[in-house]
N, C-alpha and C positions, 0 to 999 in steps of 0.2 A: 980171441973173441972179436978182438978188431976187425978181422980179416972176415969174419961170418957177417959183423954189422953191414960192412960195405957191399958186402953178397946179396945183401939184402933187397935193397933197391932194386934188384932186380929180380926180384922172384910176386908170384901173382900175391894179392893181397891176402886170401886165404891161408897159403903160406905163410906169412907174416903173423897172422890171426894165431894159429897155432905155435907158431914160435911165442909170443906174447903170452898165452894162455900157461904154459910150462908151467909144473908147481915150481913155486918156491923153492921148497924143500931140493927138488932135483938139484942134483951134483953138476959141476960144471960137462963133467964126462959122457953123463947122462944129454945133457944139453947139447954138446956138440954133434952125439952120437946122429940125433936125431935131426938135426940142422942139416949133418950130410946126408944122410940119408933121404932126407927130402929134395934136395939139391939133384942126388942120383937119377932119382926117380921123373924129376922134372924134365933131367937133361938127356936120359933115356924116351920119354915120350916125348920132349919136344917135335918132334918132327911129325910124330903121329898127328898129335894133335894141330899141328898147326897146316898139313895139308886136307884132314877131315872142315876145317874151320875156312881154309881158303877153296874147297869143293860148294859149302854153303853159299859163298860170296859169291861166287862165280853163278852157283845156280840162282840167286837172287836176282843180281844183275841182268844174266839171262832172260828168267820170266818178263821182268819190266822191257827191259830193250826186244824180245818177240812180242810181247803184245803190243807196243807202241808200232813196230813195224807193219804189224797184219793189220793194223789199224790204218795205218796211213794206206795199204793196198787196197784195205776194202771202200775208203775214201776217192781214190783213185777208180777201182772197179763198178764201181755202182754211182755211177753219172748219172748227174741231176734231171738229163731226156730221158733215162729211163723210167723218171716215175711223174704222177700226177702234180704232184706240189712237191714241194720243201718237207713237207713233214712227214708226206709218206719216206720220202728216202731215210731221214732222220730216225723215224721209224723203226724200218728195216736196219739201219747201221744199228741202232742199239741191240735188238734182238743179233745177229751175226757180233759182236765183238762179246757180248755176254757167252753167247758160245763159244767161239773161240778162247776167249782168256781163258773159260774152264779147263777145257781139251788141253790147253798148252801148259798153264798151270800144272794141270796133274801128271802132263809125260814128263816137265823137266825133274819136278822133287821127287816125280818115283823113280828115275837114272840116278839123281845126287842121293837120294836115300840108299841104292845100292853102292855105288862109291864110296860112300861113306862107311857103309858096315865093312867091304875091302880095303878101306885103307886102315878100319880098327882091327884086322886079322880075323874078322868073321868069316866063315866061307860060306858064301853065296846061292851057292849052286846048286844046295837042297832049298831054299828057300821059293829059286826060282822055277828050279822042278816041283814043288807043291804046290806056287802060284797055276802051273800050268796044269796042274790036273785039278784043282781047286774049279779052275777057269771054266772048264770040259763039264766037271760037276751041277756050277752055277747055270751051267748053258743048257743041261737037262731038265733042273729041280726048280729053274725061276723063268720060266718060258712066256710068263708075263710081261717081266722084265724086261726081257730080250722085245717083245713085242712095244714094250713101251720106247722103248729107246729106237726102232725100226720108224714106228708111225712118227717121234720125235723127227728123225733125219728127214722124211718126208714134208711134214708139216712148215720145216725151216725151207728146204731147198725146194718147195712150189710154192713160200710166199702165201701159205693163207690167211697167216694174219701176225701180227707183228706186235709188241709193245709200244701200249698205247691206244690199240684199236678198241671199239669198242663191238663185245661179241656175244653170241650166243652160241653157248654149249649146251646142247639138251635142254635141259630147267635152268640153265643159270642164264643171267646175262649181267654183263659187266664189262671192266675196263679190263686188258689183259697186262697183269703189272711183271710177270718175265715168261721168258720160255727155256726150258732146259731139255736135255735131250730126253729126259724122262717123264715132265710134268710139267703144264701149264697151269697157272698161277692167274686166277681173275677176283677183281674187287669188285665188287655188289653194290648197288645203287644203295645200299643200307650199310655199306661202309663192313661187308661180311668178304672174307677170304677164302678164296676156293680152291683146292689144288687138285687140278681131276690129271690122272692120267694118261699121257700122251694115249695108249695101245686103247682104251676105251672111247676115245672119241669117234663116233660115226661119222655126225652131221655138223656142218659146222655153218652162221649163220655170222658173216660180219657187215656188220652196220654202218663203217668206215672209211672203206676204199672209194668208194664212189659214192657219187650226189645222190642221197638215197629222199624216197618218199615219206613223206608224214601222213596218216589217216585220222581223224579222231571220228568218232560216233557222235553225234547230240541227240538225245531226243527230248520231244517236246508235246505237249496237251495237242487233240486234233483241234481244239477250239484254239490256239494259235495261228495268227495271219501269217502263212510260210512266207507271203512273199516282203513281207518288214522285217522277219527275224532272218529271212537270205539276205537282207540290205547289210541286216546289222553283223552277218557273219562277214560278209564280202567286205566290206569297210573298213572289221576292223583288220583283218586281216591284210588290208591295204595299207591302212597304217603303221602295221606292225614291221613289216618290209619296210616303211620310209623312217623308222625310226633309228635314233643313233645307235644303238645297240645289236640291234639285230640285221642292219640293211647288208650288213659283210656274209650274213650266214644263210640270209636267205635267195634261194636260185628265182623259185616263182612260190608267192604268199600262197598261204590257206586261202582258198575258199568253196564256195556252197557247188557240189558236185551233181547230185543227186539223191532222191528220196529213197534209202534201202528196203523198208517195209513200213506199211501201218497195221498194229495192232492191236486190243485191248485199248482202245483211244489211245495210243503213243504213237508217236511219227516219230520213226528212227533215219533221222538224216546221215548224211557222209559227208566230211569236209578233207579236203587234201590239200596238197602242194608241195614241192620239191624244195629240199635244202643240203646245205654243205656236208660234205662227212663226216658224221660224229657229233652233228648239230641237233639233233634231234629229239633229246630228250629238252634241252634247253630254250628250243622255239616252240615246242610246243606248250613244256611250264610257262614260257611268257606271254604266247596267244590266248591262255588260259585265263590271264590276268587283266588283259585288255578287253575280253569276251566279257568279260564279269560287271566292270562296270562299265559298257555300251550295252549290257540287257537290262541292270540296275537304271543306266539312266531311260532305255525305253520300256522299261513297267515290263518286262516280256522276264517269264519263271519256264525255266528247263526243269524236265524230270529225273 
C-alpha cells in the first residue's frame, strides 16, 4: 500500500476522489485491484489526452495572437488621411476587427475541433463529407442567408456606415451598435433594439459621415410680427453657436430661411443650418430650449 500512496501524488484528483470513496468493507485485494487499474488506464490515455489538451492551447493562444496581429494591420492599413476625423477611422476599425475576430475565431476552433476528435481516434472523414453536403443543402434551402451575408460583405467593404454612425434604415433610425456579416444591429432614440438583416436593406440613409443639415418647421398665428419672431429666431440661434456647449458642434447656427406656406391662418416657417456628424439630434434638442425662452421672454406663442 505504501508504494500506491506514493502513486498517488501523482494521479489527477478525481483519481484520488475515487480511491477515497472505496467502501470500507473492500478487501485490501479488491483495493489494489482498482488502484491499478486506474493507474493503467491513465498511463494508456496519457498521451491522448494530453496532446487533444495541448491542440486547445495552442488553438487559444492562436486566436488571441491572430486577432491582435490583424489588428495592428488594419491600424496600419487604414491611415488617419484616409478619413474625415479621428472617429471616423475609429469607427471603421471597430466595425473591421468585430468582423474579423469572428471569421478567425470560427476557422481556428473549427480545425482544433477536428484535431481534436483525430487525436481521440474519431474518424473525421464522414463528418467532413456531411459538413460538405450539409453545406450544398444550406446553400439551396437558406438562399436568404446566403443573401444576407452577400449584401453583409458589401455593406463592410464600401463603408456605408460603420459602428457608431447614426442611421436610417427604412422606418428605423438609430445609432448602429455592431455589424456582422449577417445583420445589422441599430439602437433607437427610445433606447429600442433592432436587428434587421443585412440581404433586406434597400436604402440606406447615414446621418454621420459628413456635416450634415438641420431643418426644423415653426409655425406661427398670421397675426404674428414675422419680422420680431425672425429677430428672435436668428439671435437665438446665434447664440446658440457661441455657447460653450454647442460652439464645437455647430458648422453654421440655425436661422430664419424662408416662409414655406401660409394657411388656415398659420405661417409655416423653415429654420436651417449645418452642423457636425452625428450632432444633430442634440443641437437641435438645445436650439429648442433656447427658442423657448427667447419667445417666453418676447410675449410671442407658436402653434
Amino acid at each position: 500500500m505504501c508504494s500506491i500512496d506514493y502513486r498517488l501524488r501523482y494521479v489527477p484528483k478525481f483519481f484520488i476522489i475515487n480511491y477515497m470513496f472505496i467502501p470500507a468493507t473492500a478487501s485490501p485485494d479488491s483495493i489494489t485491484t482498482t488502484s491499478e487499474s486506474l493507474f493503467i488506464w491513465f498511463d494508456t490515455h496519457f498521451s491522448v489526452i494530453f496532446q487533444a489538451l495541448l491542440v486547445f492551447i495552442v488553438a487559444y493562444v492562436a486566436v488571441r495572437i491572430t486577432r491582435l496581429l490583424f489588428g495592428r494591420i488594419l491600424q496600419k492599413t487604414l491611415r488617419e488621411d484616409m478619413f474625415p476625423t479621428k472617429t471616423d477611422r475609429d469607427r471603421r476599425l471597430r466595425t473591421l476587427n468585430s468582423i474579423t475576430n469572428a471569421v478567425i475565431s470560427f476557422i481556428i476552433w473549427a480545425v482544433a475541433f477536428v484535431m481534436i476528435l483525430n487525436t481521440l481516434g474519431v474518424n473525421t472523414a464522414p463528418i467532413i463529407a456531411s459538413a460538405g453536403i450539409l453545406s450544398v443543402a444550406i446553400g439551396f434551402g437558406a438562399q436568404s442567408l446566403v443573401r444576407d451575408f452577400v449584401s453583409g460583405i458589401f455593406i463592410i467593404a464600401e463603408n456605408q456606415y460603420r459602428v457608431g454612425d447614426y442611421v436610417e434604415i427604412g422606418a428605423v433610425k438609430g445609432t448602429v451598435k455592431s455589424v456582422t456579416m449577417r445583420t445589422t444591429v441599430i439602437l433607437d432614440d427610445d433606447g429600442s433594439i433592432f436587428y434587421i438583416p443585412n440581404g433586406s436593406i434597400v436604402v440606406t440613409g447615414n446621418h454621420t459621415m459628413n456635416n450634415n443639415k438641420v431643418s426644423i418647421e415653426l409655425t406661427a398665428s398670421t397675426e404674428t410680427p414675422i419680422d420680431v419672431l425672425q429677430k428672435v429666431i436668428n439671435s437665438t440661434g446665434t447664440l446658440q453657436a457661441e455657447s460653450e456647449t454647442m460652439k464645437d458642434n455647430i458648422v453654421e447656427p440655425l436661422q430664419f430661411k424662408r416662409i414655406k406656406e401660409i394657411k388656415s391662418g398659420i405661417v409655416v416657417m423653415r429654420v436651417s443650418g449645418r452642423v457636425k456628424a452625428g450632432m444633430q439630434i442634440a443641437v437641435k434638442s438645445d436650439y429648442y430650449i433656447h427658442l423657448q425662452k427667447a419667445l417666453l421672454k418676447n410675449k410671442i406663442a407658436l402653434k
